[in-house]
Every structure is written in C-alpha cells, then in structure tokens.
C-alpha positions as CSV (number, residue, x, y, z in Angstrom):
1,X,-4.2,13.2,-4.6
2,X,-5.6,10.4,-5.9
3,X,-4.6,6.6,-3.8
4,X,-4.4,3.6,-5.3
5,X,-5.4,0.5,-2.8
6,X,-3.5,-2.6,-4.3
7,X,-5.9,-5.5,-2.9
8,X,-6.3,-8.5,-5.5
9,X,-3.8,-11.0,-3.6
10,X,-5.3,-14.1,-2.5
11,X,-3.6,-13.6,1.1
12,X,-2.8,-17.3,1.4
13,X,-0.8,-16.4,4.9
14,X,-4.5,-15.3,6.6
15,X,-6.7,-17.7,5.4
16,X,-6.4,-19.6,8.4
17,X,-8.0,-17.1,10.2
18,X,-10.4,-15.1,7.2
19,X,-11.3,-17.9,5.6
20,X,-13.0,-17.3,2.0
21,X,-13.3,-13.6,1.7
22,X,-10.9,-10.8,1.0
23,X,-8.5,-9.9,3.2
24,X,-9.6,-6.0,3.0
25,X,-13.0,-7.4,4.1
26,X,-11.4,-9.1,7.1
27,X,-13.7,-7.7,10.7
28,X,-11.0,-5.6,12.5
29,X,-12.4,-4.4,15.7
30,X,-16.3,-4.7,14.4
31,X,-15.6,-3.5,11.1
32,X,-14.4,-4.6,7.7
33,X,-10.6,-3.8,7.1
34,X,-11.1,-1.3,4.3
35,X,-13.4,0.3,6.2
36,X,-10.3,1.8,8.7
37,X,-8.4,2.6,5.8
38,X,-11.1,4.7,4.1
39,X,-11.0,6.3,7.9
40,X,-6.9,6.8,7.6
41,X,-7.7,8.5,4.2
42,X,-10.2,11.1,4.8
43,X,-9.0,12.3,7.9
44,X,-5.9,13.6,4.9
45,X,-9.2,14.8,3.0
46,X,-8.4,12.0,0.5
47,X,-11.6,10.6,-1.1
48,X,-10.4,9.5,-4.5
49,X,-9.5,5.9,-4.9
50,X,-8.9,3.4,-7.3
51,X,-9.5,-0.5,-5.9
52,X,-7.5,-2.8,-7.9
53,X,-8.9,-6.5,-7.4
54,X,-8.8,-10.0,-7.9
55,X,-9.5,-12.6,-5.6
56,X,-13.0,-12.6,-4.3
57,X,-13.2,-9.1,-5.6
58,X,-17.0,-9.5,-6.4
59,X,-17.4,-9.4,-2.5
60,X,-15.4,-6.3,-2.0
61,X,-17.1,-4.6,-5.1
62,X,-20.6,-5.6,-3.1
63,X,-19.7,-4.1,0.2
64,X,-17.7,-0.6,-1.0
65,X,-20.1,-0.2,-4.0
66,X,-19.1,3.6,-5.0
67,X,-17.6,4.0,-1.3
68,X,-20.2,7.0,-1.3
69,X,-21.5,6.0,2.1
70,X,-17.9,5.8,3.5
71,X,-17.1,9.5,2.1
72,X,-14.9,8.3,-0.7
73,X,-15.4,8.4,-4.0
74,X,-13.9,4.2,-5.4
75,X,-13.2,3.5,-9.0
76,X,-12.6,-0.4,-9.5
77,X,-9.7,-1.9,-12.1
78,X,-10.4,-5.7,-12.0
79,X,-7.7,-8.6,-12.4
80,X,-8.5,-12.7,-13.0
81,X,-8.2,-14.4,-9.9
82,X,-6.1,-17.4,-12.1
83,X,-3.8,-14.4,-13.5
84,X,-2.8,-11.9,-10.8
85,X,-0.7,-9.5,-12.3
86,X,1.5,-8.4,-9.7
87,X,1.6,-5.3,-7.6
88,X,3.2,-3.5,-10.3
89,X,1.3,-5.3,-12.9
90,X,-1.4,-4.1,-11.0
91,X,-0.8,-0.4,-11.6
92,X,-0.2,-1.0,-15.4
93,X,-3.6,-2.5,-15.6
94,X,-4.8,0.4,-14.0
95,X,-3.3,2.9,-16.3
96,X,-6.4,3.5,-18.0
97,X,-7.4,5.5,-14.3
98,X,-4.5,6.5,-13.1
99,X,-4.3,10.4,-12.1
100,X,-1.0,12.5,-13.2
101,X,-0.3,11.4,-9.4
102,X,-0.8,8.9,-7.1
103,X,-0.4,7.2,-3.9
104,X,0.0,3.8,-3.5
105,X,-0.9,1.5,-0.4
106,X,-2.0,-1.9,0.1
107,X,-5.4,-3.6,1.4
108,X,-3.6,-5.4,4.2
109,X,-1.9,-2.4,5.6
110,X,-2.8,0.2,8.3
111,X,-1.0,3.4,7.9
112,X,-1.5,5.9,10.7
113,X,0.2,8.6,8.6
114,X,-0.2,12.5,7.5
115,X,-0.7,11.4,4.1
116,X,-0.6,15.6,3.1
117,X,3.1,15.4,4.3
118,X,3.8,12.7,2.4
119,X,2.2,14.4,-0.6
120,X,4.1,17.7,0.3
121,X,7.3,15.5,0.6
122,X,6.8,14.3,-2.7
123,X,6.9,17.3,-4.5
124,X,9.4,19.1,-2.6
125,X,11.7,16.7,-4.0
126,X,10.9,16.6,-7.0
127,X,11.6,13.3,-8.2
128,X,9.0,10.8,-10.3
129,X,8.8,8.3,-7.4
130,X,8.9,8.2,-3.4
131,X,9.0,5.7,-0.9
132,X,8.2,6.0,2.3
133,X,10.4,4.4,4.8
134,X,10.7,3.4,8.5
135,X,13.7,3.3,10.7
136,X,12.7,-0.5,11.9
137,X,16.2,-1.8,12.3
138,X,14.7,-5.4,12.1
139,X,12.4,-4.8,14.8
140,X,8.9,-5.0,13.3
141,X,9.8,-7.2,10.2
142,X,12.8,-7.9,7.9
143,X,14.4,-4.7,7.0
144,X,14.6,-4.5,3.4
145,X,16.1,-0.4,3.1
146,X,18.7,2.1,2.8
147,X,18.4,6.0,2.9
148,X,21.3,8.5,2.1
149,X,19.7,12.0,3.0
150,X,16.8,12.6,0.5
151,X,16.8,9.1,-1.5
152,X,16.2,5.5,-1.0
153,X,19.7,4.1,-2.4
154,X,19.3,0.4,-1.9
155,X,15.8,-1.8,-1.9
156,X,15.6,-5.2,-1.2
157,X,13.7,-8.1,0.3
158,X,16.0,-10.6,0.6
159,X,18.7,-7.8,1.9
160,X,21.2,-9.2,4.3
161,X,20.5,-7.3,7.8
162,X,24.1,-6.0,8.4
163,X,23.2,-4.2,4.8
164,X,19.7,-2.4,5.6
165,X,18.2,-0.8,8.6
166,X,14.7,0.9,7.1
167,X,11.9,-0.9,6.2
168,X,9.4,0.0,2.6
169,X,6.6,1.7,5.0
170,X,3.9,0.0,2.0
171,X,2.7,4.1,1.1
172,X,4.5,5.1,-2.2
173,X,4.1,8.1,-4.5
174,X,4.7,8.3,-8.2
175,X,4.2,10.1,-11.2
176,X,2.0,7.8,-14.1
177,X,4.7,8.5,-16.5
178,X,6.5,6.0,-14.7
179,X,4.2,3.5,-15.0
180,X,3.8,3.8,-18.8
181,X,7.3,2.8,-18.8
182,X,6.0,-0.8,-18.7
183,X,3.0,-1.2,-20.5
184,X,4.7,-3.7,-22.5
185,X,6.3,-6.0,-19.4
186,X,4.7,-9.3,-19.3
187,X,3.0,-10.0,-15.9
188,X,3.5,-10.9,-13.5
189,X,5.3,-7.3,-12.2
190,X,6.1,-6.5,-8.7
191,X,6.6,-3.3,-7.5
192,X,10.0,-3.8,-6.5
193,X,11.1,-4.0,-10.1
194,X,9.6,-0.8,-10.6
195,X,10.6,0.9,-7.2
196,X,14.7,-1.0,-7.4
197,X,14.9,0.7,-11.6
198,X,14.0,3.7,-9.9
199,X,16.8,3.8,-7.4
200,X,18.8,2.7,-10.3
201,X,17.7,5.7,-12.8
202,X,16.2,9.4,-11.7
203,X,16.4,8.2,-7.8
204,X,13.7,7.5,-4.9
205,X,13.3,10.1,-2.7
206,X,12.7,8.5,0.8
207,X,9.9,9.8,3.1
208,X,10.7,8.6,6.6
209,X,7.8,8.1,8.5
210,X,7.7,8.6,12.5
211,X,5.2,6.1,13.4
212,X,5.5,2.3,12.9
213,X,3.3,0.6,10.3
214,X,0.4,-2.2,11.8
215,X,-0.7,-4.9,8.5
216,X,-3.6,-7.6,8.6
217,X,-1.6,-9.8,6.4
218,X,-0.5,-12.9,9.1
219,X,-2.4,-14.0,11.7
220,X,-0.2,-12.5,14.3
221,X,-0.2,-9.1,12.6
222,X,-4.2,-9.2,12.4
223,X,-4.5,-10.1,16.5
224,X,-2.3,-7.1,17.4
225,X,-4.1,-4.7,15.6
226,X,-7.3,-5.7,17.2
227,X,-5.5,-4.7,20.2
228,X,-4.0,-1.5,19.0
229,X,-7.5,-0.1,17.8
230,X,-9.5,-2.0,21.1
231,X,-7.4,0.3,22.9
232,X,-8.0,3.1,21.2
233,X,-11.8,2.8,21.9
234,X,-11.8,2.0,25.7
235,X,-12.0,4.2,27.7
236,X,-9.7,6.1,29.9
C-alpha cells in the first residue's frame, strides 16, 4: 500500500531545538528523523511513498532524493512555504499521485506499528476511511476520541476529557475517492474536516493500536525518543 508522509509544516513548537531545517530532518539518535520512519515502513515491506512538502522542503528533497538508497521508492508533491495548505489540503494537492489506497502518517511521528494489520483492518471493514486509535485516557496527550465497536463515533481536539478516552494514533487509511470529495475546498484543509465528515457520513472504522505513539514535534517529545531508541541500541 502506498503511504503518504504529511511533512510541509513549519514546526514552529521545535525550532527551539532544530533550528532552520525540517523537522523530518531533525538527528534522532545519529540519524535524520525520516530516516527511522523509512525503517518503521519497510520492515511492513512498504516502499512506496509520497512526501508532501513545504517548509525547507528543498533540504529534505536533497537528503531523500528518490529514497533509493533507503529501500523506498519517494515521489515528492510540493506546497509554498507562504501558503501551506493544510493536512488535508495536503492530500488534495496530492491527488494527482495518490494510489486507489493509502496510508497516511506524519513527519513528526514514530509509529512502532504492523502497518499490514492496519492495512488488513482496513479492508476487513470495509469502509472508505480508518483511523487508528489509542486507548491513552489522557495519559500521553490530550485525548481527542471515541470508539463504539468497529468505528470512530466522535473526533475532536478541543474534546472535553470526561467526553473522550482514545487518542487519533497519526496512521490513517482512506480510499482517494474520498479525497476527490474536496478538490474544490479552499485551503487551508485539515484533516479533521475530512476525518469528523467521515464519522458524520459512511463512518470511521477505528483500528486500535497496542503500542503507544512517540512524535518529534516538541522539545520534550524529541528528548524522550532519543531515549527510547538509545535504549534500544545498548546493549544488554
């Protein structure tokens, strides 16, 4: 299946810490960010991907190239840095590439997932969209979900916490017919508009995930996944 890496932000909340280059370039234990992710990907034997950029994406295009000599195979839609477009906005720009299929992740997260179940998940349930989901009860970050059985039923960020107890994992599967629903939508388009009119329409089937989600995105997030993958090297 063919993943979509959603990485044209300008990830204000690191620069602190990154200073001028793309988050998905940030050095995470030696190596570039993207780097790890290509790693999460093909150990799924997932080698198609379509880098949608922005911000500094001139870097990024320099370093991944073709992402040959990482063992993927990288496909580039490009945004202005002055007029992001959105995370959804994002995909519609990318329509143009997009496979019958797709996942969806961001360049700021690290997803230690069997991105095959999720794709089996997907179309055992048939629907035009799925979100993966975490049982976070407010523990790793503001919980912005609610599953009944198979589907996401409620999606929000600004959810009150009595209301939600899962968290949007950042991996999502959809069908491009339902992104050609809104080729005409001005930008700028965020994926929640797209994910809540889901929940709203056909349904969301939920995929919930086992492991907890690690993202580069703030300072604090980036220092404790240094740890989490320094660990994983030392050792025993």
């Amino acid at each position: 299946m063919q993943v979509v890496i959603i990485a044209g932000g300008k990830g204000t909340r690191i620069r602190s810490v990154a200073g001028d280059i793309p988050k998905i370039l940030i050095p995470v234990a030696g190596r570039p960010f993207i780097e790890h992710q290509f790693e999460l990907l093909r150990s799924s034997g997932l080698r198609d991907v379509v880098l949608c950029i922005g911000f500094l994406g001139k870097q990024i295009e320099e370093h991944v190239g073709d992402g040959s000599r990482f063992g993927v195979r990288v496909q580039y839609v490009r945004e202005e840095p002055d007029r992001l477009l959105g995370t959804g906005g994002a995909l519609v720009n990318a329509l143009p590439l997009l496979a019958p299929e797709f996942m969806v992740l961001y360049g700021d997260s690290y997803l230690r997932a069997d991105y095959r179940r999720v794709e089996d998940r997907f179309h055992a349930v048939g629907l035009d969209a799925l979100m993966c989901v975490f049982r976070n009860q407010g523990q790793w970050d503001r919980s912005n979900a609610r599953v009944t059985g198979d589907r996401v039923v409620f999606y929000s960020k600004t959810a009150s916490q009595q209301e939600v107890d899962y968290i949007d994992y950042g991996l999502s599967v959809y069908r491009r017919t339902v992104i050609e629903a809104y080729r005409e939508t001005p930008p700028p388009l965020d994926l929640q508009k797209i994910l809540v009119d889901q929940i709203e329409g056909k349904g969301l089937a939920a995929c919930i995930m086992p492991d907890r989600f690690y993202e580069i995105g703030k300072p604090e997030g980036l220092a404790e996944l240094e740890e989490v993958l320094a660990r994983a090297r030392s050792p025993l």
